[in-house]
C-alpha positions as CSV (number, residue, x, y, z in Angstrom):
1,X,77.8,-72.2,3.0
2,X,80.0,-69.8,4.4
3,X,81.1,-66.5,3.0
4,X,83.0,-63.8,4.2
5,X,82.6,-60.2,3.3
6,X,85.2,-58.1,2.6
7,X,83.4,-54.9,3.6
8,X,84.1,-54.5,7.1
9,X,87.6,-55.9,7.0
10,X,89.7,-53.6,9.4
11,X,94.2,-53.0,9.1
12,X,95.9,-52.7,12.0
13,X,99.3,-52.7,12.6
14,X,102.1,-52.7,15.7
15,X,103.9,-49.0,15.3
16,X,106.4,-48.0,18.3
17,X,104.7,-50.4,20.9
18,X,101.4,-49.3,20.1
19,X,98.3,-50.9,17.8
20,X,96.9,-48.8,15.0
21,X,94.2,-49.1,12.7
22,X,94.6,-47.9,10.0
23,X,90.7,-46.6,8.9
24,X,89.0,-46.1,5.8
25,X,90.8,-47.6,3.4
26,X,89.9,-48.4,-0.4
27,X,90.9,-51.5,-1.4
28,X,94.2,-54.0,0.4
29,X,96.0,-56.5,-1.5
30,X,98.5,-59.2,0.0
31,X,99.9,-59.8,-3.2
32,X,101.1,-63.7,-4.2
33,X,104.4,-65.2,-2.6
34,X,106.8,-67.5,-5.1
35,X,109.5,-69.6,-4.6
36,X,112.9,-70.0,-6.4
37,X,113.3,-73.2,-8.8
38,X,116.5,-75.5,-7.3
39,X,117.2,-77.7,-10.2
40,X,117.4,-81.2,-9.4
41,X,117.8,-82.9,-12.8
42,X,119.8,-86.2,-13.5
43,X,122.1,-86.0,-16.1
44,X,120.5,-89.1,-17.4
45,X,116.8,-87.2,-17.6
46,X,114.2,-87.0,-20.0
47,X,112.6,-83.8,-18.6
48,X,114.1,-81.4,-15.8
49,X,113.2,-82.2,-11.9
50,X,113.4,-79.0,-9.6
51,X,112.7,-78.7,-5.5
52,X,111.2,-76.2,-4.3
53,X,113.4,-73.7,-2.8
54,X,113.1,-70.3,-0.6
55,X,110.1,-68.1,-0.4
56,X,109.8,-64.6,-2.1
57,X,107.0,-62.8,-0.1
58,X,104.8,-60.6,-2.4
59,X,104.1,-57.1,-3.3
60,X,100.7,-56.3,-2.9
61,X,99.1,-53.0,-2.1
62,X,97.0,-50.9,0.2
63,X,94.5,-47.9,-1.3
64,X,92.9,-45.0,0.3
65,X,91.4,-41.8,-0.6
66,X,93.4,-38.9,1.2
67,X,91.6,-37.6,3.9
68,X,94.1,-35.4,5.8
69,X,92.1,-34.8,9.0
70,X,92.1,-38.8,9.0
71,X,95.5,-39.3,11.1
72,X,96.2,-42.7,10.5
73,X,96.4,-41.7,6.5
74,X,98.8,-39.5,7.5
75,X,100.3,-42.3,9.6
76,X,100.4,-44.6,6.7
77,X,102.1,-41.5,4.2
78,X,104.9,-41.1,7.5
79,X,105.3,-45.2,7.3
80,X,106.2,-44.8,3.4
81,X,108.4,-42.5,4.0
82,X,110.6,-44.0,6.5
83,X,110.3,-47.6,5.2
84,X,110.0,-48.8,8.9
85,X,108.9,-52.5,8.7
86,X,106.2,-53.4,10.8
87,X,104.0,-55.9,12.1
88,X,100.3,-55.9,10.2
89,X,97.1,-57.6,11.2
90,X,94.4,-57.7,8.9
91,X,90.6,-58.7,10.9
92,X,88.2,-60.2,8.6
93,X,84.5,-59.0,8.9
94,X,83.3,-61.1,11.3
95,X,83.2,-58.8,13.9
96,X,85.0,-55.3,15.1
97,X,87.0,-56.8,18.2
98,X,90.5,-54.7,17.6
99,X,93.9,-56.8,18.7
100,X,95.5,-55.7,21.6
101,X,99.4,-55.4,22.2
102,X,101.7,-55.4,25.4
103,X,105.3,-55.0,25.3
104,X,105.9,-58.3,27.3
105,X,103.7,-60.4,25.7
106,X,102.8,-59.2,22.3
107,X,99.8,-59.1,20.3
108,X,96.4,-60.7,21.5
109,X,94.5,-61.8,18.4
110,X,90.7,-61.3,19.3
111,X,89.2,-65.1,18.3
112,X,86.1,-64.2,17.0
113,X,87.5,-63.4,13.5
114,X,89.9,-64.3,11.2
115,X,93.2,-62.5,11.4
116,X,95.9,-62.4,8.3
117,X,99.3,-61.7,9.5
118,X,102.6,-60.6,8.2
119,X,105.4,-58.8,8.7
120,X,106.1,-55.2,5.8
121,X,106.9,-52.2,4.8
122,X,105.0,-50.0,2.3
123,X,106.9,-47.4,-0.1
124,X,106.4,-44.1,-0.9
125,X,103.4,-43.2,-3.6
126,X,102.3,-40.1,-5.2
127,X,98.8,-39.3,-5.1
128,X,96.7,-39.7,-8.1
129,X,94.6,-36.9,-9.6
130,X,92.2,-37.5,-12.2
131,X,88.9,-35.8,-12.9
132,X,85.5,-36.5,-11.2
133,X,87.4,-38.5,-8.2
134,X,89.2,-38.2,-5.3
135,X,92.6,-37.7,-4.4
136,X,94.2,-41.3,-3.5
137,X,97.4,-43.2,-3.2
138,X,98.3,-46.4,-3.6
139,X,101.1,-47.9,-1.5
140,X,102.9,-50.6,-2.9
141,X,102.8,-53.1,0.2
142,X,106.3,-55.0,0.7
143,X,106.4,-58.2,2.5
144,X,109.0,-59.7,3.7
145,X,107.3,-62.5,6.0
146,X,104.4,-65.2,4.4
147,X,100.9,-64.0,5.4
148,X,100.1,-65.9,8.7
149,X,96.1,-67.0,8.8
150,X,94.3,-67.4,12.6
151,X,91.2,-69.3,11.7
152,X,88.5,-67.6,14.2
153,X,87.2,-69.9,16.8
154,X,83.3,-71.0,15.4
155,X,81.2,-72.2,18.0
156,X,78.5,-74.8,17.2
């Protein structure tokens, strides 16, 4: 039975042409998509019929504790601040194989692991101070795409 570990799970994402990974971070959350109700219902109904109708991408969230000689956590407190939305690739465990991006062609998802994919912005957070801990933000992750999986190729 397979199981995936979520320790080792890298972020990247596609800033100004270029991929970055975005390291050490605490704990990422896509958050859950919904979709608005269209009612169909007959007048002559017993009970309401609805279709489904458009897609409300989620708010989930991505934690770190500050390390400001880490530059990609000061990457990620820059991103908040200019609500830029971006491209983000999340590489399951699997392996360490980093995506690759070219202007022409776009990214190149590595195949030996499982990429999520979606298209966001984060917001701006305040750090949290508390007692006996570290200094750490959490970003309130806005998608505006659904999450994309890339099954990684298994060989036999």
């Amino acid at each position: 039975m397979a199981r995936i570990k979520s320790n080792g799970t890298q972020i990247f994402a596609v800033v100004d042409g270029a991929v970055v990974r975005f390291t050490c971070p605490k704990a990422f959350s896509f958050g859950e998509d919904s979709f608005s109700k269209i009612d169909s219902t007959c007048l002559d109904s017993d009970t309401k019929d609805y279709e489904r109708g458009l897609r409300d991408p989620g708010e989930g969230s991505l934690q770190i504790d500050l390390d400001d000689e880490n530059t990609s956590h000061l990457k990620l407190i820059e991103l908040a601040d200019s609500g830029e939305k971006i491209q983000w690739y999340i590489g399951s465990s699997h392996s360490k194989t980093a995506p690759t991006y070219e202007a022409l062609t776009g990214i190149d998802l590595p195949e030996d692991r499982i990429w999520w994919s979606f298209e966001g912005y984060i917001n701006p957070a305040a750090p949290t101070i508390e007692q006996d801990a570290l200094v750490g933000y959490t970003f309130t992750l806005v998608r505006t795409s659904a999450v994309v999986t890339t099954p990684r190729v298994v060989t036999p």
